[in-house]
C-alpha positions as CSV (number, residue, x, y, z in Angstrom):
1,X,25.2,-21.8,4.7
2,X,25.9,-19.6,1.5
3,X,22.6,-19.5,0.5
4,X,21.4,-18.7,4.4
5,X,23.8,-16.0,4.6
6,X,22.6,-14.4,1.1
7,X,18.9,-15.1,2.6
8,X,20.0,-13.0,5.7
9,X,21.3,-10.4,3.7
10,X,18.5,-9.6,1.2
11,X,15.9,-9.4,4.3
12,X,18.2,-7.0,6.1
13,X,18.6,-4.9,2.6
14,X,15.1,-5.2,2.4
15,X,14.4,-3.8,5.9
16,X,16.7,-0.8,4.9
17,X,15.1,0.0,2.5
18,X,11.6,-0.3,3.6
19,X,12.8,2.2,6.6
20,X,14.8,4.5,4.4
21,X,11.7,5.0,2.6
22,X,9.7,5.6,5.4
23,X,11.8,8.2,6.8
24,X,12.1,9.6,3.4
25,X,8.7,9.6,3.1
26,X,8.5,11.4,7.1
27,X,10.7,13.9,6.4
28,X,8.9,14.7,3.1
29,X,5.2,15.1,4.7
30,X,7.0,16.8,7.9
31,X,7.3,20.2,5.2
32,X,4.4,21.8,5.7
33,X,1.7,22.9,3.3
34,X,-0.4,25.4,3.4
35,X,-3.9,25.5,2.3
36,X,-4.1,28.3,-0.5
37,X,-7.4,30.4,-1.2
38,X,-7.9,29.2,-4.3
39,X,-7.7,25.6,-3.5
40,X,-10.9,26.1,-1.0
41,X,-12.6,27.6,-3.4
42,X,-12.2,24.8,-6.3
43,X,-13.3,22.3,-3.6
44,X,-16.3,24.8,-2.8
45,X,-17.1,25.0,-6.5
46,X,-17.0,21.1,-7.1
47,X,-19.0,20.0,-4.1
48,X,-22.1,22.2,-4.9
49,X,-22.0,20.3,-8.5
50,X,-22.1,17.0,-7.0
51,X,-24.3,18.1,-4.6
52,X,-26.7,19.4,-7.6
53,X,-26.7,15.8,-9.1
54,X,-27.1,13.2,-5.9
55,X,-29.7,11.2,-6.1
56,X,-30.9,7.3,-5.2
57,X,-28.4,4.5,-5.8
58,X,-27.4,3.6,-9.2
59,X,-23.7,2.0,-9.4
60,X,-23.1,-1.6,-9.8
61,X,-21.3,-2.4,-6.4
62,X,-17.8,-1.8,-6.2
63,X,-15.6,1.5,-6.1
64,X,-14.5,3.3,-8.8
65,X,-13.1,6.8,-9.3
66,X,-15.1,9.5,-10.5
67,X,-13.5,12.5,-12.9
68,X,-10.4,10.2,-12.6
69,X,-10.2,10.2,-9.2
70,X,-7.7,12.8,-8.3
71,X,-6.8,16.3,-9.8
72,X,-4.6,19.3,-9.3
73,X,-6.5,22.4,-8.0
74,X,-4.6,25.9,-7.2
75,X,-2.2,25.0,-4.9
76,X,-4.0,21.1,-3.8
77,X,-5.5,17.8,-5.1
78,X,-9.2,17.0,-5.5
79,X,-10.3,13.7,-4.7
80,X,-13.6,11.8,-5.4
81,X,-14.8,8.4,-5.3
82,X,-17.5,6.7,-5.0
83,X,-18.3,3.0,-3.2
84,X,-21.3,0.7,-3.7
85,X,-22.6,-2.2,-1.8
86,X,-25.5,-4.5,-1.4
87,X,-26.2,-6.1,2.0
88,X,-28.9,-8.4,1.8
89,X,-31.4,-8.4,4.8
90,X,-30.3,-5.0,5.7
91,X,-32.9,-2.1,5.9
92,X,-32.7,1.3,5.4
93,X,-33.7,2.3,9.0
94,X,-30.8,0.4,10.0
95,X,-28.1,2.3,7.7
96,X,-30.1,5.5,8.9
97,X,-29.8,4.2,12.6
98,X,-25.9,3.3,12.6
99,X,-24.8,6.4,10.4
100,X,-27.1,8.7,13.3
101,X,-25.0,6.7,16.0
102,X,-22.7,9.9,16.3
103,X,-21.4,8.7,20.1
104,X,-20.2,5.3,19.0
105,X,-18.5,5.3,15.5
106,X,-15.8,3.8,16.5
107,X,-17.3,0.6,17.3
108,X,-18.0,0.3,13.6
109,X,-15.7,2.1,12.1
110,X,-12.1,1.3,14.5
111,X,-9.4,1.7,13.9
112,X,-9.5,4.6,11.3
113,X,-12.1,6.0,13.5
114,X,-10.6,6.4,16.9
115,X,-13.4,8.6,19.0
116,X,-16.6,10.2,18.3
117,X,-19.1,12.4,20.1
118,X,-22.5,14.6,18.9
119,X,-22.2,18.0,18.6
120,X,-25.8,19.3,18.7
121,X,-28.6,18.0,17.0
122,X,-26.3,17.9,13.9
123,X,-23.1,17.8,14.1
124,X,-20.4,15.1,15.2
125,X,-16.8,15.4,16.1
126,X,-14.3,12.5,15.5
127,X,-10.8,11.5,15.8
128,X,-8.8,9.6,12.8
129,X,-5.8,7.7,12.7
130,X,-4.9,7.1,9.1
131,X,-1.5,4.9,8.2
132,X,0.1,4.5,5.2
133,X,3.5,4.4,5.6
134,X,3.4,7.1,8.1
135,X,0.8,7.2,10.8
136,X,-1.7,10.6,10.8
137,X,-3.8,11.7,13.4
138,X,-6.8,14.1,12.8
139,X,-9.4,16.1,14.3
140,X,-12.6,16.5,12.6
141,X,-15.8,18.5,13.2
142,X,-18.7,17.8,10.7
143,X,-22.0,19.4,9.7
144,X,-25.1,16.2,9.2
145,X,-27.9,16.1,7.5
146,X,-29.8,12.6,7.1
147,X,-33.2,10.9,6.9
148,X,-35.6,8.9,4.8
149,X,-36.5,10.6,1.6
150,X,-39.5,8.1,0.7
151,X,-40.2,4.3,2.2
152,X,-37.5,2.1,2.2
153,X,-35.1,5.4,0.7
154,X,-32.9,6.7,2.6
155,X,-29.6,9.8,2.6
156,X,-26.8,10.9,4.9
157,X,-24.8,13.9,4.1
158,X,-21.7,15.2,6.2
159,X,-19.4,17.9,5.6
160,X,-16.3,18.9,6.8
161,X,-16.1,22.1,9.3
162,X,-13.0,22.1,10.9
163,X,-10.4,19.8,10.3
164,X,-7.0,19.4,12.8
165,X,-3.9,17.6,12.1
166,X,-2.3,16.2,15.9
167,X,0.9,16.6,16.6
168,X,2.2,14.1,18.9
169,X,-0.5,12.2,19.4
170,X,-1.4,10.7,22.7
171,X,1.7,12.1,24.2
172,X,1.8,14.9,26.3
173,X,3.0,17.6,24.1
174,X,-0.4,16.2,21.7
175,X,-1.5,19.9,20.0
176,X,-3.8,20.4,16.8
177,X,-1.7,22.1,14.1
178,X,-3.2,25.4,12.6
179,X,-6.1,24.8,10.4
180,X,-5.1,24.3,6.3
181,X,-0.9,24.7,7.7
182,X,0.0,20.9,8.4
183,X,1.5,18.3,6.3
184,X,-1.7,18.3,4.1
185,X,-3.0,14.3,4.3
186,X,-6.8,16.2,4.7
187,X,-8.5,20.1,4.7
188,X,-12.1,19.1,3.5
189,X,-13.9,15.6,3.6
190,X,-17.4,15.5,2.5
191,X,-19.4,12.7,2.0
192,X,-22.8,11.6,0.5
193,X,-24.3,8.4,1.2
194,X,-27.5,7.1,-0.7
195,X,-29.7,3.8,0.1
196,X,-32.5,2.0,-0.9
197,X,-34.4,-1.3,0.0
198,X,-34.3,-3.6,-3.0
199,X,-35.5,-7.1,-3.5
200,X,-32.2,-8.4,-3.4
201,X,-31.5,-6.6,-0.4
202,X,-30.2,-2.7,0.9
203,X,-28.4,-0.9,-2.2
204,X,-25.9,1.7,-0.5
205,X,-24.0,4.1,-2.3
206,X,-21.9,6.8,-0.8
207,X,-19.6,9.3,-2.9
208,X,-16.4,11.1,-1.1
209,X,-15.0,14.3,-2.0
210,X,-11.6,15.6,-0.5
211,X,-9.1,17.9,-0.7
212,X,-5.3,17.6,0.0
213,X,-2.2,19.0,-0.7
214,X,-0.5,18.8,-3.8
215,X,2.9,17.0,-4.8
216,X,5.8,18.5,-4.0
217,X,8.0,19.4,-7.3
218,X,10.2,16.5,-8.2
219,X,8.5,14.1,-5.8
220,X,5.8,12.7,-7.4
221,X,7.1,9.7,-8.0
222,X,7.3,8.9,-4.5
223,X,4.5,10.6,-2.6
224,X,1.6,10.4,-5.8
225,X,1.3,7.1,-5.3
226,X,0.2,7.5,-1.0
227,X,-2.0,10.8,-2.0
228,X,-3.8,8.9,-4.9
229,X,-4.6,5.5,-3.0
230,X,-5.5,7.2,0.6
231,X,-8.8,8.4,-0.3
232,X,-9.6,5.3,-1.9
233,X,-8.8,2.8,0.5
234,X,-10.5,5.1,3.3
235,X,-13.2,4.4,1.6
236,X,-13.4,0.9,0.8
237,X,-12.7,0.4,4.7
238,X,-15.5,2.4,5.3
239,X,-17.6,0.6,2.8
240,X,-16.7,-2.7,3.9
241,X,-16.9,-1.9,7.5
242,X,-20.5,-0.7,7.0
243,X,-21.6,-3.9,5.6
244,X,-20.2,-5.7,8.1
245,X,-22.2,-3.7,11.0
246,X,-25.5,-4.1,8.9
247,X,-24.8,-8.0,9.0
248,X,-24.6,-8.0,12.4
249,X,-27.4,-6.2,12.8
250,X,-29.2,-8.5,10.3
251,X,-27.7,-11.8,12.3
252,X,-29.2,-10.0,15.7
253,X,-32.6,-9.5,14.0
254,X,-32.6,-13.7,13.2
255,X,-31.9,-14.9,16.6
């Protein structure tokens, strides 16, 4: 009976503080941040070098970060890692095909990606929901550019337009928060992808580069540790779910 009651008594301590860190956490991210001039410009100035430099494939599958992964700017964080995978049986026109697929994301990407719809003949817009610890729903409007670069070699290559934080999501007082004046999870996502037909099957490769706000003063302790690992493990969903749409495809193909 003791040892049930103390049983009883660490869960429900453990419950408290599981939700007294999650409203901590809330109430932390609720104080908005905004999006400072000089921050844009550091994330403008650090995509055109990684655009300068993309190329075919060349990482041993796996993620790692890249410049250390994330770094103070003026006024926010820069983020940047890159995944690789190899799928065998997959073909680039299928990467090329699913990553084109701007109406239907979601069945390959849910549930980060909620929604998704074209925007012209190169552009797409998409709804997020991101949780860790707290939930975050975004907006997103992105510029495309993809195709084959030689046989069997293939690129994608989005960048962030517009991004919208929602406020109560789903509900009806739902309402985008001003551009770059939210609680800061995302202002610019960019990202490269790379792929080429191997013998051993399709070597994919793509690099993400964001920007976020930085950590409040005295707080890094406890909010670092959700900034830092976001970007990553958005990342290794998206890697992960990608490979598992190119199986499918690849298990269609056989039967």
């Amino acid at each position: 009976m003791v040892s049930g009651a103390l049983s009883d008594a660490q869960s429900d301590c453990e419950v408290n503080v599981r939700l007294s860190f999650a409203l901590l956490m809330a109430s932390v991210v609720a104080h908005a941040a905004s999006m400072t001039a000089s921050a844009s410009r550091a994330f403008d100035s650090y995509v055109a070098t990684v655009e300068a430099h993309l190329g075919k494939p060349g990482a041993r599958p796996g993620i790692e970060p890249v410049n250390g992964g994330s770094w103070k700017v003026g006024g926010g964080m820069l983020h940047h890692w890159r995944a690789s995978a190899l799928v065998p049986g997959a073909r680039a026109e299928d990467l090329l095909k699913l990553l084109r697929d701007r109406d239907h994301l979601a069945r390959y990407y849910s549930p980060e990606v909620v929604s998704s719809r074209a925007l012209g003949e190169d552009g797409v817009a998409m709804r997020f929901r991101k949780h860790q610890v707290v939930t975050v729903v975004l907006d997103a409007e992105f510029e495309t550019k993809s195709g084959l670069s030689a046989p069997g070699r293939g690129f994608s290559n989005s960048r962030s337009t517009h991004i919208w934080q929602i406020d109560n999501a789903g509900s009806p007082r739902e309402r985008r928060l001003p551009e770059g004046n939210d609680d800061g999870y995302l202002w610019r996502l960019n990202s490269y992808w790379s792929f080429e037909e191997t013998p051993e099957g399709l070597l994919m490769e793509c690099e993400a580069v964001s920007l976020t706000r930085d950590v409040p003063t005295g707080l890094g302790w406890l909010v670092m540790p959700v900034i830092r690992t976001l970007p990553r493990t958005s990342l290794q969903f998206t890697m992960t779910a990608t490979q598992q749409a190119l199986r499918r495809k690849d298990d269609a193909r056989a039967n």
